[in-house]
C-alpha positions as CSV (number, residue, x, y, z in Angstrom):
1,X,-11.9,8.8,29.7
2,X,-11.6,5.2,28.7
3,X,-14.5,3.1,28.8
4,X,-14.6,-0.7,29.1
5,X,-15.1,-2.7,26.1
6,X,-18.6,-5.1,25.4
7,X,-17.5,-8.9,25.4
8,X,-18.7,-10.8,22.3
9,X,-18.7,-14.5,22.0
10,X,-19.2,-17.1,18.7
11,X,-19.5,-20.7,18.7
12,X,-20.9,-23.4,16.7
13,X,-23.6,-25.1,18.2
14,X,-23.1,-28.7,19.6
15,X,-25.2,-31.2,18.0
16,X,-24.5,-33.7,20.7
17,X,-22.8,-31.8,23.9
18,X,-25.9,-29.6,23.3
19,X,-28.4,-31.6,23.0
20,X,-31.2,-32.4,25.5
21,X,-34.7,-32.1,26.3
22,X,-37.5,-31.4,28.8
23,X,-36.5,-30.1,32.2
24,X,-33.8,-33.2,32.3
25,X,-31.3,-30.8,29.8
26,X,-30.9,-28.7,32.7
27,X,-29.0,-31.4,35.0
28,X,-26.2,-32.2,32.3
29,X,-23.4,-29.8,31.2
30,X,-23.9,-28.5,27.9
31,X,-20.8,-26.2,26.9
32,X,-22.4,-23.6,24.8
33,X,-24.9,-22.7,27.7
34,X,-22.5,-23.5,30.3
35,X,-20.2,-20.0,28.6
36,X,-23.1,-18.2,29.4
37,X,-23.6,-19.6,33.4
38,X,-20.1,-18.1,34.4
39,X,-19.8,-14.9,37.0
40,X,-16.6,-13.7,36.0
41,X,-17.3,-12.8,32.2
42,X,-20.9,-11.5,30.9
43,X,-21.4,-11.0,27.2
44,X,-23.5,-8.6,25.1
45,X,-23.9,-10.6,22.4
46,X,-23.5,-14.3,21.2
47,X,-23.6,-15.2,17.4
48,X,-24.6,-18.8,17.2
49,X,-23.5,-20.4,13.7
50,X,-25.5,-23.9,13.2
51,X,-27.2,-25.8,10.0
52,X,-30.4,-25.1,9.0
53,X,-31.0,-29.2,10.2
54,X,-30.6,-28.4,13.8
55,X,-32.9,-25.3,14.0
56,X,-35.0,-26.8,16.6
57,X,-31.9,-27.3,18.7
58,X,-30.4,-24.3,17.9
59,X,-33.8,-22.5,19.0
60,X,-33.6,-24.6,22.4
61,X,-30.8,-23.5,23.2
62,X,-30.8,-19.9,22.2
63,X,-33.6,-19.9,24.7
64,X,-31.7,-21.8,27.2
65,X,-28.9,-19.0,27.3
66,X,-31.7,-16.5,27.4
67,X,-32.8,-17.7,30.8
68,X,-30.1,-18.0,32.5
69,X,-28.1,-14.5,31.1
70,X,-31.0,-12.2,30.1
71,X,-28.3,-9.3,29.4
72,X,-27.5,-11.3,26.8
73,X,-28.4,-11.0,23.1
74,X,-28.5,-14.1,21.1
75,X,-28.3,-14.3,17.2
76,X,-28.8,-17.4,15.4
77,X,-26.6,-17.8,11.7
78,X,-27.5,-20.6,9.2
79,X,-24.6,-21.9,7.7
80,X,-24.8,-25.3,5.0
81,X,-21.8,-26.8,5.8
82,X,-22.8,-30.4,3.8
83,X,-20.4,-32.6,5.3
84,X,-19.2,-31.2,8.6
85,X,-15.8,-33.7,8.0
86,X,-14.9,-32.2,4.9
87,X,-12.5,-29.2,5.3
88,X,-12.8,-27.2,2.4
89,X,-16.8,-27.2,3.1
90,X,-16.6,-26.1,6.8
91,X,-13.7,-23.5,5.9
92,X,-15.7,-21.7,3.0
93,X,-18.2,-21.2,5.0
94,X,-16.6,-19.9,8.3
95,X,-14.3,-17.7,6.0
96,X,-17.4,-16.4,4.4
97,X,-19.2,-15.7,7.5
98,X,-15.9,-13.9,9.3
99,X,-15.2,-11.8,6.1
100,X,-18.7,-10.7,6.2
101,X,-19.1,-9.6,10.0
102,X,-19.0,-6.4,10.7
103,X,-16.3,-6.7,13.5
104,X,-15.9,-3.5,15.5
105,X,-12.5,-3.7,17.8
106,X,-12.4,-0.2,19.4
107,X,-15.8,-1.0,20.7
108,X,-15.8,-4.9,21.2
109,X,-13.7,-7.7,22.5
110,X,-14.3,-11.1,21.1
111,X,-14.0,-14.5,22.3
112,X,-14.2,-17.6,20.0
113,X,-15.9,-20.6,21.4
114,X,-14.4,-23.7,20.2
115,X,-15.3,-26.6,22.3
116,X,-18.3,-27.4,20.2
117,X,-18.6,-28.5,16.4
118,X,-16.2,-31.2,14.8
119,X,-12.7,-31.3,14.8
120,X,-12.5,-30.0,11.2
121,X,-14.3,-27.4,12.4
122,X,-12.6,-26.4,15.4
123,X,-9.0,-26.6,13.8
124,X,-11.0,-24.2,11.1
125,X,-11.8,-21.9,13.6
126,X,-8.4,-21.8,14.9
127,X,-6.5,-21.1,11.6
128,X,-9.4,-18.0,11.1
129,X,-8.3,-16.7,14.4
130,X,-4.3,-17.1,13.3
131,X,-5.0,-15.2,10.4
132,X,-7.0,-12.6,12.3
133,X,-10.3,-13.2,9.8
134,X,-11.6,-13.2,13.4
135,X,-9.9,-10.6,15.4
136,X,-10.8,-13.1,18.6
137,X,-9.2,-15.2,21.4
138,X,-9.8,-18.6,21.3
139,X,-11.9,-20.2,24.3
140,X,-12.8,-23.9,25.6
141,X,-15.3,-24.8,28.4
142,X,-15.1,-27.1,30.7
143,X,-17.4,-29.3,32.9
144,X,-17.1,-28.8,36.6
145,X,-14.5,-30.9,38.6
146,X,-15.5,-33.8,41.0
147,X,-16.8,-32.5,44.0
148,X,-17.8,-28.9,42.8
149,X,-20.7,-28.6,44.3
150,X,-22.7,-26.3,41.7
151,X,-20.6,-25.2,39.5
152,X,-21.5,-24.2,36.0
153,X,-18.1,-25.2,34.9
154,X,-14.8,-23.4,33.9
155,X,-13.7,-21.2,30.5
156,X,-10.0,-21.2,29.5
157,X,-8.5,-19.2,26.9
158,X,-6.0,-21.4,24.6
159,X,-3.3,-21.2,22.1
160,X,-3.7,-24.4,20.0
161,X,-0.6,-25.7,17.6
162,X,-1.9,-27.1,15.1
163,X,-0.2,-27.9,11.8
164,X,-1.8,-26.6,8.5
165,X,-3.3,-29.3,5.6
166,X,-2.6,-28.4,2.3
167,X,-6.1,-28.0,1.1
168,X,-6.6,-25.3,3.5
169,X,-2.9,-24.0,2.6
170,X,-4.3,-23.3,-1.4
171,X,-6.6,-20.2,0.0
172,X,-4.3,-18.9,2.2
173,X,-1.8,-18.9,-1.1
174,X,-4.8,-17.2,-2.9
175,X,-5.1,-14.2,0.0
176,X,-1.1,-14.0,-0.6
177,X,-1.6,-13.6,-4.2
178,X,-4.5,-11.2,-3.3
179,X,-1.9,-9.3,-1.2
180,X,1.4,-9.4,-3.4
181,X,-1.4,-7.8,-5.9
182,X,-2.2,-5.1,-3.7
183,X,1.0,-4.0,-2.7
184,X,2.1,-3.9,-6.6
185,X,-1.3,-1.8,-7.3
186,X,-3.1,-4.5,-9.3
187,X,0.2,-4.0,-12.0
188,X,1.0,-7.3,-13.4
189,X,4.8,-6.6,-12.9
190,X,7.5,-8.7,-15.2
191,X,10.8,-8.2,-13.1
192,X,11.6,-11.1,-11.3
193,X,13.9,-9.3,-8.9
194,X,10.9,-7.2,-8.1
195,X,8.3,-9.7,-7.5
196,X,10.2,-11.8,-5.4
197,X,10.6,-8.8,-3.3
198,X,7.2,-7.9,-3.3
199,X,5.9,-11.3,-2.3
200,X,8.7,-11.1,0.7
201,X,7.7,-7.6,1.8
202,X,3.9,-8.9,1.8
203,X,5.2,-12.1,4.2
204,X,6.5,-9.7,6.8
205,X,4.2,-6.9,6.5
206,X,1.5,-9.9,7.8
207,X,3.7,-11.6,10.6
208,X,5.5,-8.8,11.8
209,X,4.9,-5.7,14.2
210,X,8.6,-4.4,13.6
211,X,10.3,-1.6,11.9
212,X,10.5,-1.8,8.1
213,X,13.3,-0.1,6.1
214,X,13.0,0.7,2.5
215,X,15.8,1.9,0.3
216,X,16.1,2.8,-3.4
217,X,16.6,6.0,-5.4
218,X,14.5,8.8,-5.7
219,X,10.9,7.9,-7.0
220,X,11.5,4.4,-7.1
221,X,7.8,4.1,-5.3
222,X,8.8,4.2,-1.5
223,X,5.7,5.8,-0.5
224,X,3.6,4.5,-2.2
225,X,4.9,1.8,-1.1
226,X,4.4,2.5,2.7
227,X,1.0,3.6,2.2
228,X,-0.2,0.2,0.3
229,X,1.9,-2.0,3.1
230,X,-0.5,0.0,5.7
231,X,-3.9,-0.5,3.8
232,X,-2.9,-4.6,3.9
233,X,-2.7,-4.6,7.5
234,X,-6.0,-3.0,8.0
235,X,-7.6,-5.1,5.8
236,X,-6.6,-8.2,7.9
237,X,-7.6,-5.9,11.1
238,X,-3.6,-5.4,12.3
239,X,-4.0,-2.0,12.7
240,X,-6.6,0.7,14.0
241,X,-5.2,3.8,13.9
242,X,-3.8,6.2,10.8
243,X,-1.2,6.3,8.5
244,X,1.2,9.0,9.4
245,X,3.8,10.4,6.5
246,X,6.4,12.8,7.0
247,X,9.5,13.6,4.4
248,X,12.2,14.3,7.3
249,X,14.4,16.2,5.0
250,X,11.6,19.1,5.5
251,X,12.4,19.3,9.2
252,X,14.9,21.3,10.9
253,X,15.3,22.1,14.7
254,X,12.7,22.7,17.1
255,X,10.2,22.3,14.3
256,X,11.7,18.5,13.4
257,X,11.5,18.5,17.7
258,X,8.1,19.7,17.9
259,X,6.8,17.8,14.4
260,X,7.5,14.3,15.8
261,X,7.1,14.6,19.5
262,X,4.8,17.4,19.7
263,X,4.9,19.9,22.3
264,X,3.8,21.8,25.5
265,X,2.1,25.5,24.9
266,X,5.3,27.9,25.6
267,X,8.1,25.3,24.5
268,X,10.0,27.8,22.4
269,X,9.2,31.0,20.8
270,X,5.9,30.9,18.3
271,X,4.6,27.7,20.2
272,X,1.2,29.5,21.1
273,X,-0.9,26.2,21.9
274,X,-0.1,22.4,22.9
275,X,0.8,19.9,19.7
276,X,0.7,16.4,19.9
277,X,2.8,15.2,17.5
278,X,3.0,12.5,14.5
279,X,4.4,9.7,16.9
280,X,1.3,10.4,18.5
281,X,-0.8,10.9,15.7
282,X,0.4,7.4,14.5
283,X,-0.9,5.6,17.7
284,X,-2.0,2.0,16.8
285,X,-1.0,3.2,13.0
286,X,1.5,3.2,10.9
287,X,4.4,5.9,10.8
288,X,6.4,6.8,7.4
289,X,9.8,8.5,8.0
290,X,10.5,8.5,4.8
291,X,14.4,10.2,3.8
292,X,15.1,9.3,7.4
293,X,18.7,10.1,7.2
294,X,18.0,13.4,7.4
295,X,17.1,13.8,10.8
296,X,19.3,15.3,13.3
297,X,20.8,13.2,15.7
298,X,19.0,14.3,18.6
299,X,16.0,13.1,17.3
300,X,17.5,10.4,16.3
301,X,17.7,9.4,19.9
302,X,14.6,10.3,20.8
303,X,13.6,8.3,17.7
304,X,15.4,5.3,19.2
305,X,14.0,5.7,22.6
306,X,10.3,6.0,20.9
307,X,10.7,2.4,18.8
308,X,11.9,0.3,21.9
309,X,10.1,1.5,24.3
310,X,7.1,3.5,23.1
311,X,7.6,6.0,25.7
312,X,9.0,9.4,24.9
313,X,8.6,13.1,26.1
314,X,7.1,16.0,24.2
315,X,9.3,19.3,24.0
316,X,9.0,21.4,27.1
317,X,6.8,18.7,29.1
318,X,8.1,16.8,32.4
319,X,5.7,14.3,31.7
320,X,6.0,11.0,29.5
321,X,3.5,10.2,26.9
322,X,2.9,6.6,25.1
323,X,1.9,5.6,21.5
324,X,1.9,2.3,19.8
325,X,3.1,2.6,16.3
326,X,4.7,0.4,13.5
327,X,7.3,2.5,11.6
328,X,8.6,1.8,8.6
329,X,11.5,4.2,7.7
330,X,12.7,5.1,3.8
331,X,15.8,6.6,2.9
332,X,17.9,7.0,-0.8
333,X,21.1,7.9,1.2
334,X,23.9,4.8,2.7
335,X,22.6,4.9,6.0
336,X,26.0,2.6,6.9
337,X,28.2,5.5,4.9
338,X,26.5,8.4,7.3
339,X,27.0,6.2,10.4
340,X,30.7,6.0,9.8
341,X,30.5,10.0,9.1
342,X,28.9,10.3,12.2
343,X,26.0,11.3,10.6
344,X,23.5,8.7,11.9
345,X,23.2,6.7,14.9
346,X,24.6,3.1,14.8
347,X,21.8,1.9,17.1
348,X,19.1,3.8,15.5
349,X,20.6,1.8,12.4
350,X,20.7,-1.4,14.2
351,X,17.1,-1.3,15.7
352,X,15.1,-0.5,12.1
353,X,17.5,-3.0,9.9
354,X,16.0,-5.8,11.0
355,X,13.6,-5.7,7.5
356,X,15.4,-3.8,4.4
357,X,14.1,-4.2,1.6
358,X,16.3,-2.2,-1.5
359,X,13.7,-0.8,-4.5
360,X,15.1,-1.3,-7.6
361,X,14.9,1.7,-9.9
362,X,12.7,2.2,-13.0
363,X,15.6,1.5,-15.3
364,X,16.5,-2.2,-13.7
365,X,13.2,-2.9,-14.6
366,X,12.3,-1.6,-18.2
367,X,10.2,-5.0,-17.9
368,X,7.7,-2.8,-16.3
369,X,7.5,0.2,-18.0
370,X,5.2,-1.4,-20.0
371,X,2.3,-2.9,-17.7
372,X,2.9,1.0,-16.1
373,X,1.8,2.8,-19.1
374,X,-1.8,1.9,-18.8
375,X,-1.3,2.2,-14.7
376,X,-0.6,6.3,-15.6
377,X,-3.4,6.4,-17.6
378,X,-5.6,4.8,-15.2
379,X,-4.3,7.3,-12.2
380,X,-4.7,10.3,-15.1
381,X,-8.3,9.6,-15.5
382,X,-9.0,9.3,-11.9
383,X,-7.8,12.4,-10.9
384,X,-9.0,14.5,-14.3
385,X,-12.6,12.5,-15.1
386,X,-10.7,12.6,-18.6
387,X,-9.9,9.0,-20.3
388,X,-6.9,9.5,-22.5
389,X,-5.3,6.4,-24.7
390,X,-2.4,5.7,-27.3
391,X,-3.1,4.7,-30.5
392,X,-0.7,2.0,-31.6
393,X,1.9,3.7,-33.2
394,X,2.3,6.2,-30.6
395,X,2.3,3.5,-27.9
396,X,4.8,1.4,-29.7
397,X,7.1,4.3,-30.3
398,X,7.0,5.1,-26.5
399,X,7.5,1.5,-25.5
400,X,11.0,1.2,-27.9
401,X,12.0,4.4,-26.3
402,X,11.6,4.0,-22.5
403,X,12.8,0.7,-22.8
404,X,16.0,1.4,-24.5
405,X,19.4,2.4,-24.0
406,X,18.6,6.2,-24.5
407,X,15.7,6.6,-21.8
408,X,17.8,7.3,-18.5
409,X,14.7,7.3,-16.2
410,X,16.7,9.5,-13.5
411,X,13.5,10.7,-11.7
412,X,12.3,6.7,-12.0
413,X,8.2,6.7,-12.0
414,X,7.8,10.4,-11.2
415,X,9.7,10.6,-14.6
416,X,7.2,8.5,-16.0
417,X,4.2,9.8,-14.3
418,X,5.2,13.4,-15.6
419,X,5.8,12.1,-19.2
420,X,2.0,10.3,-19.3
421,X,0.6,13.6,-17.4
422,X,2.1,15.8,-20.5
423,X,0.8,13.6,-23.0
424,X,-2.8,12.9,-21.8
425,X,-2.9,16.5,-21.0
426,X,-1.7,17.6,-25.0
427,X,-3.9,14.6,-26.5
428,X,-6.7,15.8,-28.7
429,X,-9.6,13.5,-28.4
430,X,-8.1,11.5,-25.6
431,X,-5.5,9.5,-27.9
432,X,-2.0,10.1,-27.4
433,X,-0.6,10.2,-31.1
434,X,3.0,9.9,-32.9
435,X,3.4,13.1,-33.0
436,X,3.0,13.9,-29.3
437,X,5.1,10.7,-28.1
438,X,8.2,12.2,-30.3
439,X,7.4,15.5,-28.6
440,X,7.7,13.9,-25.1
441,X,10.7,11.9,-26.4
442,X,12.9,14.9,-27.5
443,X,11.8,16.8,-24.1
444,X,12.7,13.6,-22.5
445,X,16.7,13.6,-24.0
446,X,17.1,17.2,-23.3
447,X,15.8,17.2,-19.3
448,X,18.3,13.7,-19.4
449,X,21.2,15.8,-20.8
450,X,20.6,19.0,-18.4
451,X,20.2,21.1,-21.1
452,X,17.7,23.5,-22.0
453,X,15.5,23.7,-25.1
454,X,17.1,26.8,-26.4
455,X,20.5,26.5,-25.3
456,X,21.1,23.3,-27.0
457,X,19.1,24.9,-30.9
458,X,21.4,27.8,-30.1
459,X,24.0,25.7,-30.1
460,X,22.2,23.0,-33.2
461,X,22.2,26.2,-35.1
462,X,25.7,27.2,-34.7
463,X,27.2,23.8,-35.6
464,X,25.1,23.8,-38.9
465,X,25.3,27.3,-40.0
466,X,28.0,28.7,-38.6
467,X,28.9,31.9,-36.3
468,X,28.8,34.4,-39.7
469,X,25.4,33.2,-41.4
470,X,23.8,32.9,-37.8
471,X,24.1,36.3,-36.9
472,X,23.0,37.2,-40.2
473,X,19.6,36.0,-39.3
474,X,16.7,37.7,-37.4
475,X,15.9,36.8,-33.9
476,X,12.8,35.6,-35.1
477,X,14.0,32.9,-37.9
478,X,16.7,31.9,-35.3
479,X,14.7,31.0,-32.6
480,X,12.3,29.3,-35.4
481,X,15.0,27.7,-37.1
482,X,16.7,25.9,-34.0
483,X,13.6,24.2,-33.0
484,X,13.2,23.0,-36.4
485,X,16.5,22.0,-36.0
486,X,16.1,20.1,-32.9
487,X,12.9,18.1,-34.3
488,X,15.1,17.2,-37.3
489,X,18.1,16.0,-35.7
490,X,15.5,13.6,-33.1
491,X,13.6,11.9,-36.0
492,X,14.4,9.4,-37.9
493,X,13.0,10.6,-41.0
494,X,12.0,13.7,-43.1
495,X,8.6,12.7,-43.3
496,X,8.2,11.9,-39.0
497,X,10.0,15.3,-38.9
498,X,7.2,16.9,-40.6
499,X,4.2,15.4,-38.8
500,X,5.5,16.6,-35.7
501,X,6.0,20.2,-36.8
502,X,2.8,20.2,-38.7
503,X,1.0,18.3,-36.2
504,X,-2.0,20.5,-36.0
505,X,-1.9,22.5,-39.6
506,X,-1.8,19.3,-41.3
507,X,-5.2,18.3,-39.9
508,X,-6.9,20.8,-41.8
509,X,-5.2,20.0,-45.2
510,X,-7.2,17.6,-47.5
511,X,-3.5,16.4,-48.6
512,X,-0.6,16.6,-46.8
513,X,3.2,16.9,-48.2
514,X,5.3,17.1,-44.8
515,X,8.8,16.0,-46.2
516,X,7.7,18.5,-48.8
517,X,7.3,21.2,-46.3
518,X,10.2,21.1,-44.7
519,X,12.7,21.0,-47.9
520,X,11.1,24.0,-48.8
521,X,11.8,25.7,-45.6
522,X,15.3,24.1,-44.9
523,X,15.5,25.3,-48.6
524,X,15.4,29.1,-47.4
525,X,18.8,29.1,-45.2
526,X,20.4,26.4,-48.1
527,X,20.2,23.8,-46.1
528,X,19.3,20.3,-47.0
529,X,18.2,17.0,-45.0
530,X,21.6,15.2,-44.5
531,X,22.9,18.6,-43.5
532,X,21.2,18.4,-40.7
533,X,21.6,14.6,-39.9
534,X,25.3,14.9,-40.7
């Protein structure tokens, strides 16, 4: 059942229009009572914002509004303002006071009174309500007409077009910066290419309601993506309802049907009670389709029907159903490629193109890998309570890898992600050494390469020894000997080679000999170093 919302009201209180005293006050029009003397709208509450100055005024009229709506709650809020002409005074202060409200839209509807207060102010007001720091409509009172024979007056609601003054401008930049930042995770990113992006997503994320489509391989940070787009908008109060995420490659048939649209009790076989579905589920929220090319195409129409409209029809129901949702759709497939297949709807296409934004892999920006590491680390110690950090030489190592040539990045930041999970997982005393970076490099090459551990020392260990003295060796020493190998052939010296194979014996030596060790055991099968590196 849905109940009617309280009316709220704000206003700044008129030093002049307001003004009066003794029983006189009462035969002028003053516009702040005046709000409160109308029939057709009756407010709970009314937050009067004044300087401490015109207490006494402020206290008059409080009162005033009192007598003549006792339903009415009146708060009074003391705001220095110093020069009420100077706009970056008047606009800290209303910005402060609107970030600090505790607004309540489900509950409350708010109207912002902006006949009183100077024109700094008022245009002040306006630009808070454009950027929805007050989630309000604007109002203005009026004096009664000539010949209105007791009116109290008249309240409009009104759209002001007002240009903005570059002062003001500067903290609206700031807020952009604040929400470039959030949408990158607080990572100082170095690509150009992807800042730029970011900064445009961050525009239309703010100004627009539409459909959002985000491209890019595997793991380039779509979701993440989505969800960080979502918690923007509810910060600046644009949305009220969840973020929904579903990976449509998961769905198939009446599940995909049911998962989206829900569905009646009885709609199909197993469908024991009534579902409502994500559309639903997303209603003043955000949906994430993400791998949207992999729905069928019948719910691709539906889809369609869903987006223009809002209106669409649960499985095995006669009966429409409504939701307001923002979708934002992500996909690593050519959605233009499966249209011409007839694999995707052209007007599905049509209708969620109107924002793509392509998300440049991890490899077009080895710029980043950098700022990232310490990102992983951060996100390691949330989720484990365990804070884990290179030394230098380990993190310097890792940096000329992932950055070069060699490191393919396939899986993009889940890649990454795994790699700084292994490592802070395998480092003693939270520091990620030389030893385990090399580690993670060589498992790095041989994922890369599609070629498992033992296959490719199997292989090492033929090219070195040879088929004859290979079989002449026990199971044991071969499987030994080919990892050996392996560790050999990845580092670029006898003595690295022997740090990482010794990495935990040689902890409990007073004196360590590593390139020592390992001539002496290459020494067993007669082979030498630039055997091996040959």
């Amino acid at each position: 059942m849905m109940t009617s919302k309280d009316n709220v009201a704000f206003g700044l209180l008129g030093t002049t229009l307001d003004a009066g005293s003794g029983t006189s006050r009462w035969s002028r029009w003053r516009p702040t009572v005046g709000l409160f003397q109308s029939e057709h709208m009756l407010f709970k509450r009314f937050e009067l914002i004044y300087q401490p100055k015109f207490e006494k005024l402020a206290k008059t009229v409080m009162e005033d509004i009192q007598y003549v709506s006792p339903e009415t709650e009146v708060r009074g809020h003391i705001i220095e303002f110093g020069n009420p002409w100077d706009f970056e005074s008047v606009f800290e202060g209303l910005h402060s006071f609107a970030r600090s409200y505790d607004f309540d839209p489900d509950k409350e509807d708010y109207l912002l009174h902006i006949t009183t207060g100077t024109h700094v102010a008022q245009i002040c007001m306006f630009l808070l309500t454009e950027s929805r720091h007050f989630p309000a409509r604007l109002g203005q009172t009026a004096p009664p007409r000539r010949g209105d024979q007791g009116s109290t007056g008249r309240c409009t609601i009104i759209d002001l077009d007002l240009s903005k003054y570059d002062r003001l401008a500067t903290r609206f930049n700031e807020e952009q910066r604040e929400g470039v930042s959030f949408l990158k995770g607080g990572i100082e990113t170095r690509n150009g290419r992807f800042n730029r992006l970011i900064e445009r997503i961050e525009k239309v994320a703010i100004a627009s309601k539409a459909p959002m489509l985000l491209t890019g391989p595997t793991g380039a940070g779509k979701t993440q993506l989505a969800r960080r787009i979502f918690e923007l908008k509810r910060t600046r109060r644009q949305v009220e309802g969840r973020f929904v995420e579903v990976n449509c490659a998961t769905l198939r048939g009446d599940n995909a049907m049911a998962t989206l649209f829900g569905h009646t009790k009885g709609a199909f076989t197993g469908a024991q009670r009534e579902r409502p579905g994500l559309l639903r589920a997303a209603n003043d929220g955000l949906l994430f389709l993400d791998e949207i090319g992999e729905l069928g195409l019948d719910e691709q129409a539906m889809l369609l029907r869903a987006i223009e409209s809002g209106i669409f029809m649960p499985m095995g129901s006669d009966k429409e159903v409504e939701s307001d949702f923002q979708l934002i759709a992500g996909t690593n497939r050519d959605l233009s490629e499966r249209v011409r297949k007839g694999m995707f709807r052209e007007d599905l296409l049509a209708r969620i193109n109107l924002w793509t934004f392509a998300l440049p892999g991890l490899k077009e920006r080895i710029e980043d890998i950098e700022p990232n590491l310490q990102y992983e680390l951060d996100r390691y110690t949330d989720n484990t309570g365990t804070r884990v950090t290179f030394n230098k030489e380990g993190r310097e190592r890792f940096v000329r890898f992932a950055t070069s040539h060699e490191a393919q990045w396939r899986g993009n930041f889940r890649d990454l992600n795994a790699a700084i999970t292994r490592m802070a997982t395998l480092a003693d005393g939270g520091r990620i050494n030389i030893e385990l970076v090399e580690e993670e490099i060589e498992r790095l090459r041989r994922a890369w390469q599609g070629v498992e551990p033992e296959e490719e020392g199997a292989q090492l260990l033929l090219d070195i020894l040879g088929a004859e003295k290979a079989a002449e060796l026990d199971r044991f020493d071969r499987i030994q000997l080919a990892d050996v190998l392996l560790v050999c052939q990845a580092s670029p010296t006898l003595s690295e080679a022997g740090r990482r194979l010794f990495a935990q014996s040689r902890q409990r030596k007073k004196s360590v000999n590593d390139a020592d060790r390992i001539r002496k055991y290459l020494s067993r099968f007669d082979l030498k170093w630039h055997d091996i590196k040959k």
